[in-house]
N, C-alpha and C positions, 0 to 999 in steps of 0.2 A: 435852874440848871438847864442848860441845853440841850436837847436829847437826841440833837443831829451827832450821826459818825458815832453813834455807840455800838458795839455788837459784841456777841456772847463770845468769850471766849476759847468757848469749846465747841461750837457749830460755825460760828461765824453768823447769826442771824441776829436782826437786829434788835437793842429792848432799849427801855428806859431806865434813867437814869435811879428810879426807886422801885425797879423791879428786884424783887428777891430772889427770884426764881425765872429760868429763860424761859419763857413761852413755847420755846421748840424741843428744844433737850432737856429741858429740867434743869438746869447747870444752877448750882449754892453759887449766888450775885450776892448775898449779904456782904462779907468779908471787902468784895467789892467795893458796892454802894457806897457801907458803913466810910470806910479810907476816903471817900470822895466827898461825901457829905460832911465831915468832919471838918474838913479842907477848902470844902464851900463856906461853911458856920465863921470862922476864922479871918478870913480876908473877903468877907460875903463886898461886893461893889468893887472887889479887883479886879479888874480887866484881864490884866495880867496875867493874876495868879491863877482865877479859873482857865484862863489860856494854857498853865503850864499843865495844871489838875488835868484835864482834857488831853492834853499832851501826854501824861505819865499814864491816865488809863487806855488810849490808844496805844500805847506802847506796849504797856501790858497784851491787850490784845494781840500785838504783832507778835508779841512772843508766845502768844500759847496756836501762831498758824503751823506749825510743824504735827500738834498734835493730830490736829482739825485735817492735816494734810494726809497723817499715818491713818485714821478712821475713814476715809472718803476711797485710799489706797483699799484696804480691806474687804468694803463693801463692793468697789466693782471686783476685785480679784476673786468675791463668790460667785457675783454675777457670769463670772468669767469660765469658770468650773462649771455653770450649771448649763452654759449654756455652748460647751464642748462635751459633756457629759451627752446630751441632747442629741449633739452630731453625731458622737461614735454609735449611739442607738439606733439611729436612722441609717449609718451605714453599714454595722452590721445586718439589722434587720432587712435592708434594702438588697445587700449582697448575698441574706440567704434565700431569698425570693428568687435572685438572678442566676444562682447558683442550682436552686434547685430547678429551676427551668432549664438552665443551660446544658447540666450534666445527665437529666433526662435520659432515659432508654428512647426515647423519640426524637431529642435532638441530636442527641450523639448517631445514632442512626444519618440524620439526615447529613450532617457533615461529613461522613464516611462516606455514604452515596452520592453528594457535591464532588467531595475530594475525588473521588474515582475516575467520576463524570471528565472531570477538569483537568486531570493530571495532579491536583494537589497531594503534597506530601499531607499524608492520613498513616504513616505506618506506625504510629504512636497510639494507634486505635485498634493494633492486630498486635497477636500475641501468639508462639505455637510451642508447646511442650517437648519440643525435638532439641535436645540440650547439645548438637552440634549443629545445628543451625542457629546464625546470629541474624538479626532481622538489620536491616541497614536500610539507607533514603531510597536506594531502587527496587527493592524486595517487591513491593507491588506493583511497580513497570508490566508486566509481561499478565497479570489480572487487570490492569488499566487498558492494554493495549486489546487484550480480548473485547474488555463490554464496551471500546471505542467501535469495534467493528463487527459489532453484536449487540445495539442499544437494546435492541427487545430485551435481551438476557438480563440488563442490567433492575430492570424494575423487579422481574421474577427473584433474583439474587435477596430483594431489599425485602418482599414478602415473605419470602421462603423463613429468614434470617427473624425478621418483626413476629411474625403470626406462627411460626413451629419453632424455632431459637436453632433450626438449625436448616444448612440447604440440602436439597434434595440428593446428593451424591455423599453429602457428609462431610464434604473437603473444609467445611466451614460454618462456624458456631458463634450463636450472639451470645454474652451471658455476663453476669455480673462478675469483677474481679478485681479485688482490693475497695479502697475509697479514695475520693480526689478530697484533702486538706482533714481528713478526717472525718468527716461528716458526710456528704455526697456520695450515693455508688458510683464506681467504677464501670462503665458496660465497655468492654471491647471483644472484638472479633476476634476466637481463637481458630487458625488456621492450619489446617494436617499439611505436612510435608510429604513430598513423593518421592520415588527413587524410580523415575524409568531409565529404558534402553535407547541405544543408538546403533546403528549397524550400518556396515558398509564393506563392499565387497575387495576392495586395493590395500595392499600395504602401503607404508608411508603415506597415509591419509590423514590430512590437517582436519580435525572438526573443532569449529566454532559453537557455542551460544550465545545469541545475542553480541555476537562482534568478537567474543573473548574465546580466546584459545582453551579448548578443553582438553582435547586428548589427542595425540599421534596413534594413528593404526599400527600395529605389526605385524597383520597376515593377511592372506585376504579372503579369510571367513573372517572379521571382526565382530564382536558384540562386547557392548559395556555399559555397566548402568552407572547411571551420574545421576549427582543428586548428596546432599537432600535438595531441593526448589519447592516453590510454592506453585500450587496449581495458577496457570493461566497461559498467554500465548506467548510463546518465543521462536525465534529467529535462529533455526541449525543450519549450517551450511560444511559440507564437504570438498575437499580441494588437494586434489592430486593430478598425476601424470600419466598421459597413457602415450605410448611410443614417442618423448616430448613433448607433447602439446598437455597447455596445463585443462585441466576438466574440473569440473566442481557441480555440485544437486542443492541448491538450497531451496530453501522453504519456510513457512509459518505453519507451526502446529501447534494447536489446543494441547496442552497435556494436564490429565487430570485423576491421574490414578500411577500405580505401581507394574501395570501391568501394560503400561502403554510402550510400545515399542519403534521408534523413528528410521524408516528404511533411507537409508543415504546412499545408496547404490550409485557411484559410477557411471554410467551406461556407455557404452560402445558401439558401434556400428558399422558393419560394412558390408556392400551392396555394388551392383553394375547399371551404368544407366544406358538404359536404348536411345538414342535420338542422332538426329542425318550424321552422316560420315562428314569428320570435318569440323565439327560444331567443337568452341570452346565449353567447356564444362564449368559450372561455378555451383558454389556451397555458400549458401549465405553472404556472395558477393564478392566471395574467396575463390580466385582462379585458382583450378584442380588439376586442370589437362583437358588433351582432343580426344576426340573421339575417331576410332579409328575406323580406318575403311570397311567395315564389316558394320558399323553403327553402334558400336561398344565400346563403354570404357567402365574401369573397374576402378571402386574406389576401398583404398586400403583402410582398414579399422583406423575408425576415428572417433574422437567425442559425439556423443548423443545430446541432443535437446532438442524439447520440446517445438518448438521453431525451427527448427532446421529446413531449412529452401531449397530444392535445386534448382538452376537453370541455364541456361546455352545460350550459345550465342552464336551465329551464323554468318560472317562478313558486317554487316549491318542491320540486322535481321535479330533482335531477341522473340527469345521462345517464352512459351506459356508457364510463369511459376510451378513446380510441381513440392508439395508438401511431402516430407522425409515422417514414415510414421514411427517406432520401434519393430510394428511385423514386415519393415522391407528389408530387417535384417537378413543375409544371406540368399537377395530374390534381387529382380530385375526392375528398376525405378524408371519409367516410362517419362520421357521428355518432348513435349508437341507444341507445335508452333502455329502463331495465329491459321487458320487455314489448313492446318496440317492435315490429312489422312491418314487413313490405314492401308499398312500394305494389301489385303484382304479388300478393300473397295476400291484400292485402283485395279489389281487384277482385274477384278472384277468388270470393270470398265473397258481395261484393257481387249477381256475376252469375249466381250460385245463387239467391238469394234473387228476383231478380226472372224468373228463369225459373219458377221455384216458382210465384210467384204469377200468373203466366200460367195457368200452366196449372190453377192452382185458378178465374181467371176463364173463363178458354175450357168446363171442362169441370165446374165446380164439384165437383171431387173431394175430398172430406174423407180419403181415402184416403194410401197409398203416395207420395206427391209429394215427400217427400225435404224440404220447408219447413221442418218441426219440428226438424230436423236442424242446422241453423245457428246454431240459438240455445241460449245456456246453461238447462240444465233442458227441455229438449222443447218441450212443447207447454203445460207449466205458467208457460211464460216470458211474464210480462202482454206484451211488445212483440208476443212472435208472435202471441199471442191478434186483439191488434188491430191487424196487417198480414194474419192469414186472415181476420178478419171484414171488411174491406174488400174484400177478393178478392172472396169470396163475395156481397155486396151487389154490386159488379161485374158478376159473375158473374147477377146476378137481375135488373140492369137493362136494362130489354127494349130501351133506347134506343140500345146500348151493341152495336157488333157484333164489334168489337176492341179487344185491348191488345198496346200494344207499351211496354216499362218499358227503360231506358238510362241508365247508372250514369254521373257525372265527379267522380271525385275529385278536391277542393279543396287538400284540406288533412290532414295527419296528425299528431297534439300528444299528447306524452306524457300518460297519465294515472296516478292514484293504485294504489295495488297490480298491478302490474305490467299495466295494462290502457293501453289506446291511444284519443285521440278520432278521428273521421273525421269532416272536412265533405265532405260528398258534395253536388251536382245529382241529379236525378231526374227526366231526361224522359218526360211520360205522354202518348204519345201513342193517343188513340182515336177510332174512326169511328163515324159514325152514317150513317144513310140519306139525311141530307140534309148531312153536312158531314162534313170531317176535320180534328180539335181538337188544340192539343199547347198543354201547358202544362209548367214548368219549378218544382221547388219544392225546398229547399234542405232536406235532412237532416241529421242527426246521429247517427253511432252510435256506440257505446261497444264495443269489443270486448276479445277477453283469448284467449291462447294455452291449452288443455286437453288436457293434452297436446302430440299432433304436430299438433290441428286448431285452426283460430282459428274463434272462434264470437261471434257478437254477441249481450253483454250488455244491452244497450238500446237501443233509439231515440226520437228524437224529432222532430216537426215543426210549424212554428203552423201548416199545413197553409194556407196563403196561396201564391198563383204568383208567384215573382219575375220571371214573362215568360208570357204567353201567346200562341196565334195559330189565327184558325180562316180554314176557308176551305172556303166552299159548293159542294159537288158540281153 
């Protein structure tokens, strides 16, 4: 018999044709065999016949591969089970590892202080016992915005919270609360709510926090507590009307307790500014008015701020910025221009000058008299030349028994390169043997600071009396 193309019918592996038993599986071949060998006995030297025998037990075989196919099915379908049974172990076990590291009092920590750091929404990680208070995605905007522009603060925040479970004011507590999936502790931050105040002194006063409309004033003593918030820093702002013009106080304030109170006050001001007769007045670049011939101008209650400017303006000629404080409320706001003076040191100058010249007429001294002294360049300065040649002619006039010279300062106006005009009076009063004369004439002079001295650059006069008066001895 041939023993090519045999196999077991219930493995499929291969045996001989007088095997009783499969070599692989055990499989009863007798029943088999016996049917083939019979069949061999019979028509033993048919070609044929064993051709078809060989045919009918291959066929056989063919029909028992369904089974051979259902056992082969089976085996890997355990395979299959054991070795997803496997994976789900590995992933649990791997997810309680990650889980427990993840949900940590130490990483929860550090993602809270990321989150802060960052801006990231973390308010899934704060929780606070104040059952009208709902926490929502901006609730920790305004504690973000504090340790953004307080990083110091924010590490002390992270110890205070890790190493005592609570910070140092109390506003805020680390601690375990519920479980994440059942298994894992829950660590988040329970955070106290506050109830502060607001105050502002106008009726119908708009306050904001943080952008949003809170309350309208209705007196103006107002105070209101708002709230509940959560401690950190927010943006109030106040905005009303003072004689039309809109005014508003805002600010950033840390609030972090119950007893804290936001001053929103209004503020107001009004004041006089001194500076030359003439001069445009301006308020933060806002023309105000002139100032009038007296070198005053008043300016009626206005909004306050912190910035507030004034300054003048002189034909061509701006004056030196002067800063507006709260104490120039109800007082006099000084406005000086490059070079300016004081009334008080041109006098002063003034009454040098005509002592001088006294005493060049009394005593005709070309000498030591201190005159040249006043003026820029000495004695080369044409004005001085012809204020001592007056002296002196004065001084030669036999008619002439005294002088007496008296300064009134008019007027003081900025001039070009850091220099100052003065309109001054000039009373001349002098005796004779048969009268006592006084006339009044109107000067002009030009000065400029040299150094620590002020010295007059020029003068001028149409030498005409705008008053005279005599009266006979």
């Amino acid at each position: 018999m041939n023993n090519k193309n045999l196999f077991c019918p219930n493995c499929g592996h291969p045996i001989k044709s007088d095997d009783e038993f499969c070599q692989n599986c055990g499989f009863n071949l007798k029943n088999i065999n016996k049917s083939n060998n019979d069949n061999s006995s019979q028509n033993n030297g048919n070609k044929e016949h064993n051709q078809e025998t060989n045919n009918s037990f291959t066929n056989y075989n063919q029909s028992s591969a369904p089974q051979r196919s259902l056992k082969q099915h089976k085996m890997k379908h355990s395979k299959l089970k054991l070795s997803i049974l496997a994976i789900v172990v590995i992933i649990l076990v791997g997810g309680y590892l990650f889980g427990q590291n993840y949900y940590s009092k130490a990483s929860t920590m550090n993602r809270i202080i990321s989150g802060l750091q960052n801006g990231n929404n973390v308010t899934s990680s704060f929780y606070t016992s104040d059952p009208s208070y709902k926490m929502s995605s901006d609730s920790l905007d305004p504690l973000s915005n504090y340790f953004d522009d307080n990083k110091d603060k924010l590490s002390s925040f992270k110890s205070q919270l890790m190493n005592d479970g609570v910070t140092n004011n109390g506003n805020f507590e680390y601690k375990e609360n519920g479980h994440n999936f059942l298994i894992f502790p829950r660590y988040q931050v329970k955070a106290k709510t506050i109830y502060p105040s607001v105050y502002t002194n106008r009726d119908n006063v708009n306050i904001q926090l943080n952008d949003k409309h809170l309350v309208t004033s209705n007196t103006d003593d107002y105070q209101k507590k708002i709230g509940p918030i959560l401690p950190g820093q927010y943006a109030l702002k106040a905005t009303g009307k003072v004689n039309g013009k809109s005014i508003s106080n805002d600010g950033k304030y840390y609030l972090s307790n119950n007893s804290d109170s936001v001053n929103l006050v209004l503020k107001t001001i009004k004041f006089n500014v001194s500076a030359a007769p003439k001069s445009v007045i301006y308020i933060n670049d806002k023309r105000q008015g002139v100032v009038d011939d007296s070198g005053n101008y008043k300016v009626s209650e206005m909004p306050f701020s912190s910035n507030m400017v004034v300054t003048a303006k002189y034909g061509n000629i701006n004056s030196n910025p002067t800063k507006v404080t709260s104490d120039d409320n109800d007082s006099t706001v000084n406005v000086t221009y490059p070079g300016s003076v004081s009334k008080d040191d041109v006098q002063s100058l003034l009454d040098n000058v005509s002592d001088s010249m006294q005493d060049v007429v009394s005593d005709g001294n070309d000498g030591d008299n201190g005159l040249e002294d006043s003026f820029v360049g000495g004695s080369d300065n044409q004005s001085y030349q012809q204020i001592h040649d007056w002296s002196i002619a004065q001084h030669k006039n036999d008619d002439i028994n005294s002088v007496d010279l008296t300064n009134d300062i008019q007027s003081i106006t900025p001039g070009h390169d850091g220099t100052s005009i003065i309109g001054y009076n000039v009373k001349y009063v002098f005796d004779s043997d048969d009268s006592d004369n006084t006339q009044v004439f109107r000067w002009n002079a030009t000065v400029k600071k040299i150094g620590d001295n002020l010295k007059i650059v020029k003068t001028s006069s149409d030498n005409k009396p705008i008053s005279q008066h005599k009266e006979d001895n």
